[in-house]
C-alpha positions in Angstrom: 57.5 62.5 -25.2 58.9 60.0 -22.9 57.0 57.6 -21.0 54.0 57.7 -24.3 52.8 54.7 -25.8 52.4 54.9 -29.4 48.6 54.3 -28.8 49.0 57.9 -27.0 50.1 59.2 -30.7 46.1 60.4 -31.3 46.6 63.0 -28.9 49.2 64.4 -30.8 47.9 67.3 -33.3 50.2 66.4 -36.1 48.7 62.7 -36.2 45.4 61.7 -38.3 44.7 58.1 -38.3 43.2 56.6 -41.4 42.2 58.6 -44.3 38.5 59.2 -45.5 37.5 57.4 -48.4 34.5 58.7 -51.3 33.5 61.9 -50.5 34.3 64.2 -47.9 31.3 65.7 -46.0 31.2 68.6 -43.8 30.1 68.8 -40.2 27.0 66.7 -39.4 27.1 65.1 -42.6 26.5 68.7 -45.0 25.5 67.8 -48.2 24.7 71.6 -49.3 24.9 75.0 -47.5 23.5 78.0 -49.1 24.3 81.3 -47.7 22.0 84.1 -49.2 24.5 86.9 -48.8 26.1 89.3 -51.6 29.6 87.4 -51.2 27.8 83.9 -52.4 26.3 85.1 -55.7 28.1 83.4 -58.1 27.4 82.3 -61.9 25.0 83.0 -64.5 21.9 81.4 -66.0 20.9 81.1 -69.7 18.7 80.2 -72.0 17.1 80.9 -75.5 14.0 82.3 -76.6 11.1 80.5 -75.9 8.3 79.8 -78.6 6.4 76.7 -77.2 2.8 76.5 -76.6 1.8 80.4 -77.9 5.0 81.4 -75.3 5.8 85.4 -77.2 9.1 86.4 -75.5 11.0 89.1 -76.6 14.3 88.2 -74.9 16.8 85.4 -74.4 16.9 84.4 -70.4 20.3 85.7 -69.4 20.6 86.3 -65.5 23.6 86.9 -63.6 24.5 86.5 -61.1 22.0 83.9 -61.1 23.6 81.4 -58.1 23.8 81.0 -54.7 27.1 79.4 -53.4 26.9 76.2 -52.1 28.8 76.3 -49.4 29.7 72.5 -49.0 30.6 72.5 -53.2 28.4 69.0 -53.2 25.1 69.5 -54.2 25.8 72.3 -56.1 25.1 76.3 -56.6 20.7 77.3 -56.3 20.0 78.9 -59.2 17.6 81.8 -60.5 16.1 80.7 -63.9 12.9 83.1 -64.2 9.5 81.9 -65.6 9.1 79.0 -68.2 7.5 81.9 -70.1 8.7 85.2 -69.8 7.0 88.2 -69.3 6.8 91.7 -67.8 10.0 92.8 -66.4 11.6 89.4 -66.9 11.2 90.3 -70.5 13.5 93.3 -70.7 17.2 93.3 -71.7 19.2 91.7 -69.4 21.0 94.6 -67.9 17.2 95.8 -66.8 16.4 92.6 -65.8 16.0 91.0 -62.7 19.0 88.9 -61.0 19.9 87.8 -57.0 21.0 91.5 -56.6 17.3 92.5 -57.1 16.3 90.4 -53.9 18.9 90.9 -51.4 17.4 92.9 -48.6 17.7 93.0 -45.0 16.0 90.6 -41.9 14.7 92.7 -38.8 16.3 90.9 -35.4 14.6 89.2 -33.2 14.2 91.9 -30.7 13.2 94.6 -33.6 9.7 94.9 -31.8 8.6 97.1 -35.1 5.7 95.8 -37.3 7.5 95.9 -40.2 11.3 95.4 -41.3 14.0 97.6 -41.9 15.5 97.6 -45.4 19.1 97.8 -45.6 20.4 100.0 -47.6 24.4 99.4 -46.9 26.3 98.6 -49.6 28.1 95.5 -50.2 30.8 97.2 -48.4 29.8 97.0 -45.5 31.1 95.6 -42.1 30.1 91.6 -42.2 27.6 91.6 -39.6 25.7 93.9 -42.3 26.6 91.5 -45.1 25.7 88.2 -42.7 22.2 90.0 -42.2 20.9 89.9 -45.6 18.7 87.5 -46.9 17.2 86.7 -50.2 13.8 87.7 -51.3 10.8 85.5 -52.5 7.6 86.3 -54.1 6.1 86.3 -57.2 8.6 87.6 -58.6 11.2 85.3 -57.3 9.1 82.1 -57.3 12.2 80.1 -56.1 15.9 78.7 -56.5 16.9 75.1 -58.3 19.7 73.1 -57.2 19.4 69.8 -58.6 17.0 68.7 -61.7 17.4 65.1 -60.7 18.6 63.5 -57.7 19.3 60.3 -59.2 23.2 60.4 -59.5 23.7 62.0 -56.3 21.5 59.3 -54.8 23.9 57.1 -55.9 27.1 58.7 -55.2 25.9 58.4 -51.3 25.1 62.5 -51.4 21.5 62.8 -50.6 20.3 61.9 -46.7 18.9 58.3 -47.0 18.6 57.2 -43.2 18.4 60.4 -41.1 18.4 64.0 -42.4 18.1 67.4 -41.1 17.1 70.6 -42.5 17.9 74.2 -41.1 16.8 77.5 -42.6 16.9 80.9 -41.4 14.2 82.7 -42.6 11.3 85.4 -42.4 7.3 84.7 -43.1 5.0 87.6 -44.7 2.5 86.3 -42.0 0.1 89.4 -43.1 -1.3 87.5 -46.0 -2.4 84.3 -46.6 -0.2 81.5 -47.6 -1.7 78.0 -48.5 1.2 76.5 -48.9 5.0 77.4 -49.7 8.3 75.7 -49.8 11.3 76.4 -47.6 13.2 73.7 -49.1 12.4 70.2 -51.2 13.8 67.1 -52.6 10.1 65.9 -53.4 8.0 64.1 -56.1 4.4 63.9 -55.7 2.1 61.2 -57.4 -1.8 61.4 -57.2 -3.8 61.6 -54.6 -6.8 59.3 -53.7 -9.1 59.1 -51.3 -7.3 61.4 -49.0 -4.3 59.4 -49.5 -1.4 61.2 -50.7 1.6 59.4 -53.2 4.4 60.6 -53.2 8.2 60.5 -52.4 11.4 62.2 -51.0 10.8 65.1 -48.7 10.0 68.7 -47.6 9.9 71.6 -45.5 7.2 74.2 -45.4 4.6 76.0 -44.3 1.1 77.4 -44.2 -0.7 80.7 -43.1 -4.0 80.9 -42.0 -5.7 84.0 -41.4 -8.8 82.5 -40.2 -7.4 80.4 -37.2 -4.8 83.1 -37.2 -2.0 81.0 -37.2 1.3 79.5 -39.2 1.7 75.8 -39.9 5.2 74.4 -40.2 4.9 71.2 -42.8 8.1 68.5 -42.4 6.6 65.9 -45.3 8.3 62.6 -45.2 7.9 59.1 -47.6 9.6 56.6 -45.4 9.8 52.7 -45.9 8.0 51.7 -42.7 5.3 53.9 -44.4 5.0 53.6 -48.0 1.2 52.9 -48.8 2.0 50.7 -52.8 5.4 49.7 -53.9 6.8 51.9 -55.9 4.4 55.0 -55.3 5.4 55.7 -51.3 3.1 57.8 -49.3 4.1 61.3 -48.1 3.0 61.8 -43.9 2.9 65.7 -43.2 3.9 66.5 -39.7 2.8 69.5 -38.4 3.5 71.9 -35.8 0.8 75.4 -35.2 2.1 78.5 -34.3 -0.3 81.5 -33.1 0.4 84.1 -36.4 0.7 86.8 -33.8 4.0 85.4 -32.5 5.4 86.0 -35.8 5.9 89.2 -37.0 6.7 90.2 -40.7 9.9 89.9 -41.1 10.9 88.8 -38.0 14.5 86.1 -38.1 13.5 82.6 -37.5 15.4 79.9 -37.2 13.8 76.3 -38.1 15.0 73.1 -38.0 13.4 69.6 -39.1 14.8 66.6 -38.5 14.4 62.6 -39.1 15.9 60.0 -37.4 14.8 56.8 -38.8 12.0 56.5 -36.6 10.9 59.9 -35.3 10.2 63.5 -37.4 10.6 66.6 -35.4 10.0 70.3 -35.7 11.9 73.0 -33.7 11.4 76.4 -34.3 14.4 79.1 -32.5 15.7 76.2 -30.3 12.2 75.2 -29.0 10.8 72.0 -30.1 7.4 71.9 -31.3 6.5 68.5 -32.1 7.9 65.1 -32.2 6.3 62.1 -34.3 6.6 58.3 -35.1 6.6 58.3 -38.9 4.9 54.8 -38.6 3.4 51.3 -37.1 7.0 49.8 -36.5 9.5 50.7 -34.0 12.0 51.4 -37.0 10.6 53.2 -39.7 13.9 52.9 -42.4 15.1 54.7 -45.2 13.7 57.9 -47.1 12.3 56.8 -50.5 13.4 58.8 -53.2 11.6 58.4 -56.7 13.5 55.8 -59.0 13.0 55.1 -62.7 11.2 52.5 -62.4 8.6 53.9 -60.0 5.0 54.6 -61.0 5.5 57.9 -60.3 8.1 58.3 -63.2 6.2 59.6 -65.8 6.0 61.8 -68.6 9.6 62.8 -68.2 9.0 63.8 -64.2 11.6 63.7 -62.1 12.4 64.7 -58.5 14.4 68.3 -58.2 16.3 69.8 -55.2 14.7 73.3 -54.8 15.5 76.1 -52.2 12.2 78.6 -51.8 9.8 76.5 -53.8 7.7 72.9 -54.0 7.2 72.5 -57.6 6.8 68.7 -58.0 2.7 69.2 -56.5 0.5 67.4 -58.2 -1.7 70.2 -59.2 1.5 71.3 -61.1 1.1 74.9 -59.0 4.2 76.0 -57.6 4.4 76.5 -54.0 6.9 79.6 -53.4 8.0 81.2 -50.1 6.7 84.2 -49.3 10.0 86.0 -47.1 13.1 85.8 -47.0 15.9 83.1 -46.9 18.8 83.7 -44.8 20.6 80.6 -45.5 19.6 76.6 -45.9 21.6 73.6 -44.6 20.9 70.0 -45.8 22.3 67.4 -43.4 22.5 63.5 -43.7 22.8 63.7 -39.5 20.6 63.7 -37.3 21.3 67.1 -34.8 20.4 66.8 -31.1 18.9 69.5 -29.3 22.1 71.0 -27.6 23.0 71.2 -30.9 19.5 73.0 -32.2 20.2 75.4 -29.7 23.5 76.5 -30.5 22.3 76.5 -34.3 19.7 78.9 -33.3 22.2 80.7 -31.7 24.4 81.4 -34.5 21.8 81.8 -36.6 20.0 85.0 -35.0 22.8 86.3 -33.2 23.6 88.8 -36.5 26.8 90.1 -34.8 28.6 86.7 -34.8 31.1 86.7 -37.7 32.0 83.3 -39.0 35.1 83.3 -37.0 36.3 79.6 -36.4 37.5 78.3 -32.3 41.0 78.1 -31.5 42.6 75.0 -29.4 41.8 74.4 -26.5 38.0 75.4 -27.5 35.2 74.2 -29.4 32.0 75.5 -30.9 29.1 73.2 -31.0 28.0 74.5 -34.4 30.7 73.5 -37.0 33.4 75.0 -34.6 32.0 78.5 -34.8 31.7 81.1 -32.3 30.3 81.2 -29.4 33.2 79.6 -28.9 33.4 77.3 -25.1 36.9 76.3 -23.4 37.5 72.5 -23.0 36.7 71.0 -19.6 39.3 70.2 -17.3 40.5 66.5 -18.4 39.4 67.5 -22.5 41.6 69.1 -24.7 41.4 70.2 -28.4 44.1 70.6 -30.8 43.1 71.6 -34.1 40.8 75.1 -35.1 37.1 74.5 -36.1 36.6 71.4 -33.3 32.9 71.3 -32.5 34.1 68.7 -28.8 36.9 68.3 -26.9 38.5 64.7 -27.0 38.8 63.3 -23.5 42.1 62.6 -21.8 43.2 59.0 -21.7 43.4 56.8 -18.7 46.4 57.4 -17.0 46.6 61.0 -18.7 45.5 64.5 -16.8 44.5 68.1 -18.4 44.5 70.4 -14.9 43.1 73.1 -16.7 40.2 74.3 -18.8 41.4 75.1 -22.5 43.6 73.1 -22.7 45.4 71.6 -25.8 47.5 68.9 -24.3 47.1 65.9 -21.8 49.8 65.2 -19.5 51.0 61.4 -18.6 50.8 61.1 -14.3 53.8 60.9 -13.1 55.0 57.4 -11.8 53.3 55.9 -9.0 50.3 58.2 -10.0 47.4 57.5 -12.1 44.5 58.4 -13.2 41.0 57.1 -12.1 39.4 57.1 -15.4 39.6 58.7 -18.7 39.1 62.8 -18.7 40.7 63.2 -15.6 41.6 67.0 -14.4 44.5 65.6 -11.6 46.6 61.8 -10.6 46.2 60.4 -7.7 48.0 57.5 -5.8 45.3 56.8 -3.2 44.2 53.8 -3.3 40.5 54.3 -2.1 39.9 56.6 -4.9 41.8 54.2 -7.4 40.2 51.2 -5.8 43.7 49.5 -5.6 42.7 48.6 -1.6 41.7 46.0 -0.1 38.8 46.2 1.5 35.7 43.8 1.9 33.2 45.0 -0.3 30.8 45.6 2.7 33.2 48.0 4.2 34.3 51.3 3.2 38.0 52.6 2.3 39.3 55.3 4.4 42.5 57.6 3.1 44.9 57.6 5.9 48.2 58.8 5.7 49.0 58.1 9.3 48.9 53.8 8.2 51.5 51.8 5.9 49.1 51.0 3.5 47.7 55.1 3.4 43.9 53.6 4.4 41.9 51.7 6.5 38.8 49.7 6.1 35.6 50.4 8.2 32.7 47.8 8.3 29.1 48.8 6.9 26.8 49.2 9.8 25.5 45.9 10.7 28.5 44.3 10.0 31.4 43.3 12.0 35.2 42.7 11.5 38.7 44.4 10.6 37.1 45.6 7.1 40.0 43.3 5.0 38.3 41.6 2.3 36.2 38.6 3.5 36.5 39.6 7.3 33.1 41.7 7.7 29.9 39.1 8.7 26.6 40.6 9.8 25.9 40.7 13.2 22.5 38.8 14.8 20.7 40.6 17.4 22.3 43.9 16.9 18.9 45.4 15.8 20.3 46.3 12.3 19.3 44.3 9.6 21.9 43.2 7.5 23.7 40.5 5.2 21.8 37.2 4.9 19.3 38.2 7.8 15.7 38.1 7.0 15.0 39.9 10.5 17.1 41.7 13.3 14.6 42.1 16.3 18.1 43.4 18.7 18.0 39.8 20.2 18.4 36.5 20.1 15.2 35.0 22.0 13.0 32.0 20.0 9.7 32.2 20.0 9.3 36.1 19.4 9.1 35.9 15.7 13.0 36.1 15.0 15.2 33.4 15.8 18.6 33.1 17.2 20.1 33.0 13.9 17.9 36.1 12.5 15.6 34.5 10.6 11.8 34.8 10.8 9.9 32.0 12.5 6.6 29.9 11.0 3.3 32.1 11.5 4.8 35.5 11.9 5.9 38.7 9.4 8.6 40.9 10.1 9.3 44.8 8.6 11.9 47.3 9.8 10.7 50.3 12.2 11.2 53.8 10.7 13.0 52.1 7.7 16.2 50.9 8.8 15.4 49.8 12.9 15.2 46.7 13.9 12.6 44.3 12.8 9.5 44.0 14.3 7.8 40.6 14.2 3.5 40.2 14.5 1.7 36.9 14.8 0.0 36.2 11.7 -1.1 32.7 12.7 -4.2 31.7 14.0 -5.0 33.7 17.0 -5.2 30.6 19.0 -1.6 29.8 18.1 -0.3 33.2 18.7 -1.2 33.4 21.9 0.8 30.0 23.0 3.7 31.6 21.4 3.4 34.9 23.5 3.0 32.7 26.5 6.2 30.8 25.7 8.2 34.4 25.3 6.3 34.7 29.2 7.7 32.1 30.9 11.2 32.7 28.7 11.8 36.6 30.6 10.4 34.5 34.2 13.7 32.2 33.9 15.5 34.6 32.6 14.9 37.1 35.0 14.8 35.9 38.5 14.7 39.3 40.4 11.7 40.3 38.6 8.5 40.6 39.6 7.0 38.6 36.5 5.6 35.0 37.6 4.6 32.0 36.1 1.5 31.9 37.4 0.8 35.9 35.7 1.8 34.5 32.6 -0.4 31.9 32.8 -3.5 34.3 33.5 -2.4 36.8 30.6 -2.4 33.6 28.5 -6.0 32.6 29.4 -6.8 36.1 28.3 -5.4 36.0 25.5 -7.0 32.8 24.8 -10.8 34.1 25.7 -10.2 37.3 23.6 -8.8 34.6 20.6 -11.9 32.8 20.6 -14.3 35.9 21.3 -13.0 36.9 18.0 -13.5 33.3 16.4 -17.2 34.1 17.0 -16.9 30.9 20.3 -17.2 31.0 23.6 -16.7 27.4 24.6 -13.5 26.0 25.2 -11.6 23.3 22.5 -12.2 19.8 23.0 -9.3 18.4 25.7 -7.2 16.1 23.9 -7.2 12.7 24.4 -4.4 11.3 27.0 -4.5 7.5 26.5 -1.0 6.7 27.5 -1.6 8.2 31.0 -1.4 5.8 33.4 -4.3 6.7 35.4 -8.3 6.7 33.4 -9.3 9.8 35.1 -7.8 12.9 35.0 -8.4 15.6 38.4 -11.8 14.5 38.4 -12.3 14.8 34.6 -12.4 11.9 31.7 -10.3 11.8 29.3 -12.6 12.3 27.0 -15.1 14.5 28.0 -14.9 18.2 26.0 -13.8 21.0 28.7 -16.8 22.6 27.1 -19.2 20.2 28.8 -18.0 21.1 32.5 -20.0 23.4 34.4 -18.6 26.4 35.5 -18.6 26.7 39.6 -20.8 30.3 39.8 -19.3 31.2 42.6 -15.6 32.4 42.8 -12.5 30.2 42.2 -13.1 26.8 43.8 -9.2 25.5 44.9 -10.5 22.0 44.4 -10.6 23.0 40.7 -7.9 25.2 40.8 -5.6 22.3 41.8 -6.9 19.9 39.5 -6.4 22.3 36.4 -2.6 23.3 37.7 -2.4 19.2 38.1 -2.7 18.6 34.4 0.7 20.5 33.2 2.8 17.6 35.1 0.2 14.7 33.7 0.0 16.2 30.5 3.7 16.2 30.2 4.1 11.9 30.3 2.0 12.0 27.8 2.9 12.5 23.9 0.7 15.8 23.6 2.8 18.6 22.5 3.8 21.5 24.8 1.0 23.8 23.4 -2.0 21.2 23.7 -0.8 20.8 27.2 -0.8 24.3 27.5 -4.1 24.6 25.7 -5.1 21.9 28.1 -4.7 23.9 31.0 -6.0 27.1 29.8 -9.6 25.3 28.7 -9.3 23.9 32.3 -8.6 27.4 34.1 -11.7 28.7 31.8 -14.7 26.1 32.6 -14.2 26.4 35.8 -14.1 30.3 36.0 -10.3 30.4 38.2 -8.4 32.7 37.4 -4.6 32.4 38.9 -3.2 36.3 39.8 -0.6 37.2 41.4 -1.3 40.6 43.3 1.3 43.3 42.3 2.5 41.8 39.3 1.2 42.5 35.8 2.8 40.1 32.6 3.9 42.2 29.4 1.4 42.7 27.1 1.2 40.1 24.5 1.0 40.8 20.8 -2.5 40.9 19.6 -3.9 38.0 18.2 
């Protein structure tokens, strides 16, 4: 198409890029998929009489069909072999004989709220929901299916899940009966066991019954490398999940999954996860061990076999058979996520779901089956059997859900980012403006440039980059401030350039306000800086009311109530005023304390009154600073009891000290 770049080629559904090297794995990674339905009985098993050990049979072995399918055609058809040594029934001629047709039955659904299953008795046929419902029996007559007698070349070829691995089965549990311990599926080799310590290596899924604590145990057993107890023998971890038995009926479709992630083991039963484990003391816990040759456990002609329905690698040499039925059993070398659990689960006991593949335009979360979900506007798919839509390139727009092809934005237009549903040439949402990054882009079609650019609050300017500065004294705390008290007066705690002043702390009011600013100083010191704020609204309100002379009183308040507080009564020590000119000072020495006057006991005496309002000119020639002065006078006013009010006018109330 015009106007593509050849980069845009991989959105073309007639275009693969690169082609896939060693073998070709299916969706997450499936190294073996065994359907247990009457279409995937394949093959036929043989063998001849057997006369080891005292064995008396009668009959060559010769089942058939004697396979399941494997779906993925890597690891290879699960076979039926019978006993070692055959007796009974298995002893007959092989057209009485058992075979897979003997153990194909039907699963009850999920909802069937009966105690016991339904058989099915449709032949094979039937419609395929019938077919897809049948499972394959185990019990002691089937004691379980082989796949692989030795995973050793498959290990090698890169077929068997080393790092991460998940297991699926569909399945029932005879939960009326007690099971110590049976295999759902196994690549497993087990070694002694000593002091509680289990050898072992490779991996397994099964379970337990109990009937005495009345419940099912699923097993997920793991030999990892973070794990492994003596070179060459690993160390099989069991993780467990409990289920109460009565949740499970006979019969009753389950789906499980077990998965390993190279750190973590998890169990979920019908989309629902049960338990989640670290697999060991490391953050990573590595690869699965798998037995090699020249492993301790390699001995007496053991080796470690790939079994559907069975553990038969136990120690004790007992086999370890499921007691149900299997629906089917998927071996991944991926690790699936939950969404993808879930829509498992989905498939897998939703009986009605044929295995019809999504179209274009659609994908299907489990290996592009149905339930089938359209492509989000901006995603597309082009090929049948996707399991997610690809996203749209940048500068590229699907409008639609379900769609199958992305269109390039006309010119002038773009996209903002990849898996875009529409273009756009405005430039706030494109971010193409230019703004100051403290101010916000507008669309406006009424200006040349289509926008305009506000300044954040607290901020102030035409919005163009670079142009919006915060604002001191606007109340709004913004930019470099530390504070924003609304003004601009020193001495208050924030100063004219909004930044908070020695001995005081600032915080916002209801969040965002403007700042309010405490003394946190000595009390002493806080009350000369309320004093200064004082005199500060006298000059700078001249029709007020407020007087120096009130401020001065509130500030010999505030200094009484300091010093009450301080646990003293008598005044600080007057400093020493050596460079003025006169020795004595109104009738005191210079270096007398205040705290040695005696009070007059009667009211204010205007001798002393004088003499203390005398010392704020004196004190000022001499090279005391402002506050002692001020502390000066206040010490003055108090050991001599005055007090100087002005009737009718009260000061503000100073900040507590």
């Amino acid at each position: 198409r015009t106007g593509t770049m050849p980069s845009d080629a991989v959105l073309s559904p007639v275009v693969y890029l690169g082609v896939g090297q060693g073998v070709a794995l299916g969706w997450m990674g499936t190294v073996g998929h065994w359907k247990m339905t009457r279409l995937a009985l394949t093959g036929q098993y043989q063998r001849p009489l057997n006369r080891d050990q005292g064995c008396q049979e009668r009959q060559p072995t010769n089942i058939s069909p004697a396979g399941v399918k494997d779906a993925a055609s890597l690891l290879g058809s699960a076979m039926l072999r019978g006993p070692a040594c055959k007796g009974g029934v298995w002893d007959l001629d092989y057209t009485h004989s058992p075979n897979l047709t003997w153990f194909m039955q039907a699963a009850m659904l999920p909802s069937d709220t009966s105690d016991t299953p339904t058989p099915n008795t449709n032949s094979a046929s039937d419609t395929v929901g019938d077919l897809d419902a049948l499972g394959l029996r185990f019990d002691t007559l089937n004691r379980g299916l082989y796949v692989l007698d030795d995973v050793s070349m498959p290990l090698a070829e890169g077929m068997m899940p080393l790092e991460t691995l998940s297991v699926e089965a569909t399945l029932t549990i005879d939960t009326h009966t007690r099971i110590a311990l049976a295999g759902i599926a196994a690549a497993r080799l087990d070694g002694p066991s000593v002091s509680g310590v289990r050898y072992g290596k490779g991996w397994s899924v099964g379970y337990s019954v109990d009937l005495f604590t009345d419940s099912v145990t699923f097993i997920f057993a793991l030999a990892v490398n973070g794990a492994e107890l003596q070179p060459g023998f690993g160390g099989l971890v069991d993780v467990k999940a409990h289920v109460p038995r009565g949740l499970l009926l006979p019969g009753q479709l389950l789906h499980l999954v077990c998965v390993y992630d190279g750190a973590h083991a998890a169990i979920y039963l019908d989309g629902v996860l049960l338990t989640r484990e670290h697999m060991c003391a490391q953050a990573s816990c590595g690869a699965i061990l798998y037995p090699l040759e020249s492993d301790g456990l390699y001995t007496g002609g053991r080796r470690c076999s790939v079994t559907l329905g069975v553990i038969d690698s136990l120690a004790s040499g007992q086999l370890a058979s499921h007691q149900g039925t299997l629906r089917q059993v998927r071996i991944m070398k991926e690790t699936l996520n939950m969404v993808q659990v879930q829509a498992a689960k989905t498939r897998a006991l939703d009986l009605h779901l044929a295995e019809i593949v999504c179209s274009p335009g659609g994908y299907g979360l489990y290996e592009g089956l149905e339930p089938c979900v359209l492509c989000a506007p901006g995603t597309i798919s082009v090929k049948l059997q996707t399991v997610a839509c690809e996203k749209c390139a940048q500068n590229f727009y699907a409008a639609n859900a379900g769609s199958m092809e992305c269109f390039l934005c006309p010119d002038g237009f773009t996209t903002v980012e990849a898996a875009s549903s529409a273009c756009t040439n405005d430039a706030c949402v494109l971010g193409t403006h230019d703004c100051d990054p403290l101010a916000t882009c507008r669309s406006a079609n009424s200006t040349l440039e289509g926008y305009t650019c506000v300044c954040a609050r607290g901020f102030q300017g035409t919005g163009r980059r670079g142009s919006c500065l915060s604002v001191c004294g606007d109340g709004i705390l913004a930019g470099a401030e530390t504070c924003d008290d609304g003004g601009v007066r020193v001495g208050d705690g924030c100063s004219d350039k909004c930044g908070i002043e020695a001995s005081f702390e600032c915080s916002q009011s209801n969040g965002d306000g403007a700042s309010v600013c405490i003394c946190s100083g000595e009390a002493a010191q806080c009350c000369v800086s309320a004093h200064g704020i004082c005199l500060r609204d006298v000059a700078s309100k001249p029709h007020s009311t407020l007087t120096k002379s009130a401020c001065l009183s509130e500030f010999v308040r505030c200094l009484t109530a300091a010093e009450q507080i301080a646990g003293r009564l008598e005044s600080p020590d007057m400093p020493s005023l050596r460079e003025v000119n006169s020795s004595r000072l109104s009738g005191l020495t210079r270096d007398v304390p205040l705290s040695r006057v005696r009070p007059v006991e009667s009211a204010c005496d205007p001798l002393q009154l004088a003499r203390c309002e005398g010392l704020e000119e004196k004190c000022g020639r001499s090279r005391a600073t402002e506050d002692q002065c001020l502390q000066l006078q206040a010490s003055c006013l108090m050991a001599v009891s005055c007090w100087p009010l002005d009737q009718g006018s009260t000061p503000p109330p100073f900040a507590a000290p």
